[in-house]
C-alpha positions as CSV (number, residue, x, y, z in Angstrom):
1,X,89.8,104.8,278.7
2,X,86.9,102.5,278.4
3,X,85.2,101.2,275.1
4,X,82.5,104.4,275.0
5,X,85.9,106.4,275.0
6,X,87.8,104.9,272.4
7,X,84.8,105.0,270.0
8,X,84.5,108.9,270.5
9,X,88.5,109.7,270.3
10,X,88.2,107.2,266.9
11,X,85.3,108.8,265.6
12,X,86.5,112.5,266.2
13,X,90.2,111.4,265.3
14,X,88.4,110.3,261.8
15,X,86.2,113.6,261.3
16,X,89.7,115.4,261.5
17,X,91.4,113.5,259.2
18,X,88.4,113.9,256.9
19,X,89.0,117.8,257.2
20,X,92.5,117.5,256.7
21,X,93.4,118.1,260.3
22,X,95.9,116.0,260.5
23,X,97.7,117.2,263.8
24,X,94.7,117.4,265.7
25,X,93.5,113.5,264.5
26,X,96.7,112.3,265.4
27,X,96.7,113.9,269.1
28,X,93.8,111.6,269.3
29,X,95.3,108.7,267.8
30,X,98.6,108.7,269.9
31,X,96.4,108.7,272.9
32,X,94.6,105.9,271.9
33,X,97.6,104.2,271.0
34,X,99.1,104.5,274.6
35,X,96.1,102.8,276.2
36,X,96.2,100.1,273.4
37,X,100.0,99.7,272.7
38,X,99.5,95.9,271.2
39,X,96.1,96.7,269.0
40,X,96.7,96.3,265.4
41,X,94.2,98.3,264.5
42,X,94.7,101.4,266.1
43,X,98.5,101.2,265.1
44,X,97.2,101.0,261.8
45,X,95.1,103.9,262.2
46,X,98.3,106.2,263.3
47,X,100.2,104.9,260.8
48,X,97.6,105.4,257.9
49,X,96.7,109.1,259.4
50,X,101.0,109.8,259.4
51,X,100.5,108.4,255.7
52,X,97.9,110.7,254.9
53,X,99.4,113.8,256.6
54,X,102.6,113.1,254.4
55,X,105.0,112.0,257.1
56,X,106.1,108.9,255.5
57,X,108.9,108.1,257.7
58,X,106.6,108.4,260.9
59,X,103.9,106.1,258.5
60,X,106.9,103.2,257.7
61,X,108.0,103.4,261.5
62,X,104.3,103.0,262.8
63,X,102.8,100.2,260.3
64,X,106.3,98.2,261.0
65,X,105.4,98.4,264.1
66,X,101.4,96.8,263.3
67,X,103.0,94.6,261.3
68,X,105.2,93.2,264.3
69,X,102.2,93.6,266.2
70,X,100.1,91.2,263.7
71,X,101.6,89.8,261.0
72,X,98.9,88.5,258.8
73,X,97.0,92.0,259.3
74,X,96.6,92.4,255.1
75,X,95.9,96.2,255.6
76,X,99.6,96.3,257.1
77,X,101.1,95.2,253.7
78,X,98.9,97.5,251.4
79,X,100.0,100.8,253.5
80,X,103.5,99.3,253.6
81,X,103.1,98.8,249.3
82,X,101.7,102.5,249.1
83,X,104.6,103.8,251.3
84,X,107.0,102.6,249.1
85,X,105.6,103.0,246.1
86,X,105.7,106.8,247.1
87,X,109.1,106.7,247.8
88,X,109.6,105.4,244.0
89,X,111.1,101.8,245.7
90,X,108.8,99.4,243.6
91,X,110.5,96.4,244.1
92,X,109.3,96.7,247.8
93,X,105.9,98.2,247.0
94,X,105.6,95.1,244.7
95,X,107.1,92.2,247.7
96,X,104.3,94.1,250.6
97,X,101.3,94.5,248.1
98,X,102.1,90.6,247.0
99,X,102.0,89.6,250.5
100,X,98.3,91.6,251.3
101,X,97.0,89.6,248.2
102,X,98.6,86.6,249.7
103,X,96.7,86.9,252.3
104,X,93.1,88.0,250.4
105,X,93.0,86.6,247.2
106,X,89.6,88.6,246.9
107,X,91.6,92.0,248.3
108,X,90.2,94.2,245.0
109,X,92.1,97.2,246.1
110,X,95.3,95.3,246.5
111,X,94.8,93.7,243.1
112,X,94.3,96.8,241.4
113,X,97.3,98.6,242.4
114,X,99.2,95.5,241.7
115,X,98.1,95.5,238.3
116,X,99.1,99.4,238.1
117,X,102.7,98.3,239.5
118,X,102.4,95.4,237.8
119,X,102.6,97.5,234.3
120,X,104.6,99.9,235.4
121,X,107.4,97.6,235.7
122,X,106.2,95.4,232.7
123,X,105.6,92.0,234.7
124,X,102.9,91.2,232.0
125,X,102.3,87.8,233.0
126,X,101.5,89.5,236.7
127,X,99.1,91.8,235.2
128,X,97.4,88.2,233.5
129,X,97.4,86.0,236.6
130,X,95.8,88.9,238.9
131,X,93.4,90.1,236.2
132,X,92.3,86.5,235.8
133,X,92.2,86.1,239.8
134,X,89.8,89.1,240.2
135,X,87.5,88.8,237.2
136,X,87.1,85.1,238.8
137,X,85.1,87.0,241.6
138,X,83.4,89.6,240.5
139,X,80.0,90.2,239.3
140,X,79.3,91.4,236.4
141,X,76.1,93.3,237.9
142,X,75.0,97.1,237.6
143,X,71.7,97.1,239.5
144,X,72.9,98.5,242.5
145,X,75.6,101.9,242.7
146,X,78.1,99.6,244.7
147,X,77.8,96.0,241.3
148,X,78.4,98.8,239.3
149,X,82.0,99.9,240.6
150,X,82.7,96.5,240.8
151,X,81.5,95.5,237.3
152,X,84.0,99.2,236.3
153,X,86.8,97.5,237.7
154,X,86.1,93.8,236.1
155,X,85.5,95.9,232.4
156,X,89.2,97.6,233.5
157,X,90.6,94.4,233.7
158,X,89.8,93.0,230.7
159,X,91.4,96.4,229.1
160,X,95.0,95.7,230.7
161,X,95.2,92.2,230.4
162,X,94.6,92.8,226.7
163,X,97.6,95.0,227.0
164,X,99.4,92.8,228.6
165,X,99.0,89.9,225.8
166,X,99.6,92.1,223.2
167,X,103.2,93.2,225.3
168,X,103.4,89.1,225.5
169,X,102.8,88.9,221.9
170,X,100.0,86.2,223.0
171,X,98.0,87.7,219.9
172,X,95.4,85.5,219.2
173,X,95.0,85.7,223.2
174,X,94.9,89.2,222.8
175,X,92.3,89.4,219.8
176,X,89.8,87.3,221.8
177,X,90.0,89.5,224.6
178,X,89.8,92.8,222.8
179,X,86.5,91.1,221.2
180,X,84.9,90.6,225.4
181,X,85.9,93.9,225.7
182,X,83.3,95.2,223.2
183,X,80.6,92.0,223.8
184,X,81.1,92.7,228.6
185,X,80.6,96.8,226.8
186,X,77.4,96.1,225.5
187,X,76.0,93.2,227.9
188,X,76.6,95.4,230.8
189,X,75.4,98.9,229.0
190,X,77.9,101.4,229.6
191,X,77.1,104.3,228.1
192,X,78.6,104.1,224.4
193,X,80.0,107.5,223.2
194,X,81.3,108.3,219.2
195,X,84.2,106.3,218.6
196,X,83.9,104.2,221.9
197,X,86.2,101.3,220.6
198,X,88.5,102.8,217.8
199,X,91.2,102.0,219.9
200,X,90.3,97.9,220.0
201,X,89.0,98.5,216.5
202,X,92.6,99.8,215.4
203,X,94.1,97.0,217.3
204,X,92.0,94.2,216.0
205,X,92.9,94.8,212.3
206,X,96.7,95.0,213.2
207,X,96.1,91.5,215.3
208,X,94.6,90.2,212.0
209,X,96.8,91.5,209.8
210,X,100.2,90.4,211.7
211,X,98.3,86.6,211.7
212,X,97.8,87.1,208.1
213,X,93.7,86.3,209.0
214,X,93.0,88.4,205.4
215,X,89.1,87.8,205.8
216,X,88.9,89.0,209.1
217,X,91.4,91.8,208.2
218,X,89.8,92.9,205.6
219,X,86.3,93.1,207.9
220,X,88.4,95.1,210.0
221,X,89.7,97.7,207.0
222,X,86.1,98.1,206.2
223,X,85.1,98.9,210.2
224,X,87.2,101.7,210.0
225,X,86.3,103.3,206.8
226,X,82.7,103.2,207.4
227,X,82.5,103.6,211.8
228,X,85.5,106.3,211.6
229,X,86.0,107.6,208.4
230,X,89.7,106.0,207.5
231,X,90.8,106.7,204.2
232,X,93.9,104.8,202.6
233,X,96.8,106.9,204.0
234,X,95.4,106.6,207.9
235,X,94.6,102.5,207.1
236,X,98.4,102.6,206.1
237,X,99.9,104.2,209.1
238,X,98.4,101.9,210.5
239,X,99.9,98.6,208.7
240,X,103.5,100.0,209.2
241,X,102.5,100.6,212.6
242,X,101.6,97.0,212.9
243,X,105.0,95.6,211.2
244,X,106.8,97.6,213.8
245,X,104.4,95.8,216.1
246,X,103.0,99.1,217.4
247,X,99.4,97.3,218.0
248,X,98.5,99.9,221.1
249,X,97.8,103.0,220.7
250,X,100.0,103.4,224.4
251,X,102.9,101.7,221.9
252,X,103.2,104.7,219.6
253,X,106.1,106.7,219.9
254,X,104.5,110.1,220.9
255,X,102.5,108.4,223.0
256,X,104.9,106.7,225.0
257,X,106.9,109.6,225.6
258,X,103.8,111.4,227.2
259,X,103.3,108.6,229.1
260,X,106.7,108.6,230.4
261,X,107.0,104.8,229.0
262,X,110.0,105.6,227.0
């Protein structure tokens, strides 16, 4: 099978996976495979199609395999993190998707699904370091349809490291980055909607409340009678909300249970 070959079995093996034909792609792929036994990426290929097909086992046997094959192969690690992370066995999702961000400290689709783990098993100070590690190198730029998917993930960072401070109780962190959130908003110019940030809004007067910052507080009380209509019983929900440190709107109770954070 010479190079022409390989590209047409590749390229047909990927229109088949994009149809959903799994069986058919991975005829391809194993044949491929056999003339290639020690190239990474065409074990990676298999073991990604396997992934995609839902034949985990055959996935985890194959990208072991590329791993052994080329162990600083980053792509390896992530399939090995998503594997796992399917089977519900974070702690190893979280060890492989550490280890493809090793690797690639610019690796944005590693760093965003160690965020997501990184939450769901409330490693807080995780969520921090990475947030700060991918906002470090990406552009805030929407000229182009690619900037601006990049600049969407940059603005979602900012969002769950200000979850994670408030979780740290780093609240005067936390106030000064649910402020960027609103200031990166309106530099950028994502579309604003009604009620855009009454979640941050809600937040900030709780923040300034629990630091007994009565000026800014009181700014805050005002924000939310004028911009969304609070009247005295909704402002005290949310004070007691804030004295049970509820500061989130993903803290309350209800929402916690829908969340299936409880």
């Amino acid at each position: 099978m010479d190079e022409k070959e390989v590209k047409k079995y590749l390229s047909n093996a990927k229109r088949f996976r994009k149809n959903g034909e799994f069986a058919e792609s991975l005829v391809l792929l194993h044949q491929v495979n056999t003339e290639y036994p020690k190239n990474v990426t065409y074990r990676y290929l298999l073991a990604a199609t396997y992934f995609e097909s839902m034949n985990t086992e055959s996935a985890k046997k194959h990208v072991l395999e590329a791993i052994l094959l080329e162990p600083d192969f980053k792509e390896n690690y992530e399939l090995l993190g998503d594997i796992y992370q399917k089977e519900g066995a974070w702690e190893f999702a979280q060890v492989n998707y550490e280890k493809a961000y090793d690797l690639d400290s610019e690796y944005i689709t590693v760093g965003e699904k160690l965020v997501q783990l990184y939450i769901r098993i409330k490693n807080y100070e995780g969520v921090v370091k990475v947030c700060d590690q991918m906002m470090s190198h990406i552009p805030l730029d929407t000229s182009n349809v690619k900037s601006r998917i990049l600049t969407s993930i940059y603005l979602g960072c900012l969002l769950y490291k200000s979850w994670a401070l408030v979780y740290l109780k780093r609240y005067e962190d936390a106030i000064r980055q649910f402020e960027e959130i609103k200031t990166k908003d309106k530099e950028t110019g994502v579309p604003r909607y009604p009620g855009m940030h009454k979640e941050e809004d809600e937040s900030l007067f709780k923040l300034f409340y629990k630091l007994k910052n009565t000026e800014k507080a009181e700014e805050y009380r005002r924000l939310l009678a004028s911009e969304y209509k609070y009247g005295e019983e909704a402002i005290s929900k949310l004070l007691t909300e804030a004295d049970q440190d509820i500061i989130l709107f993903r803290q309350r109770p209800e929402v916690m249970v829908q969340l299936g954070l409880d």
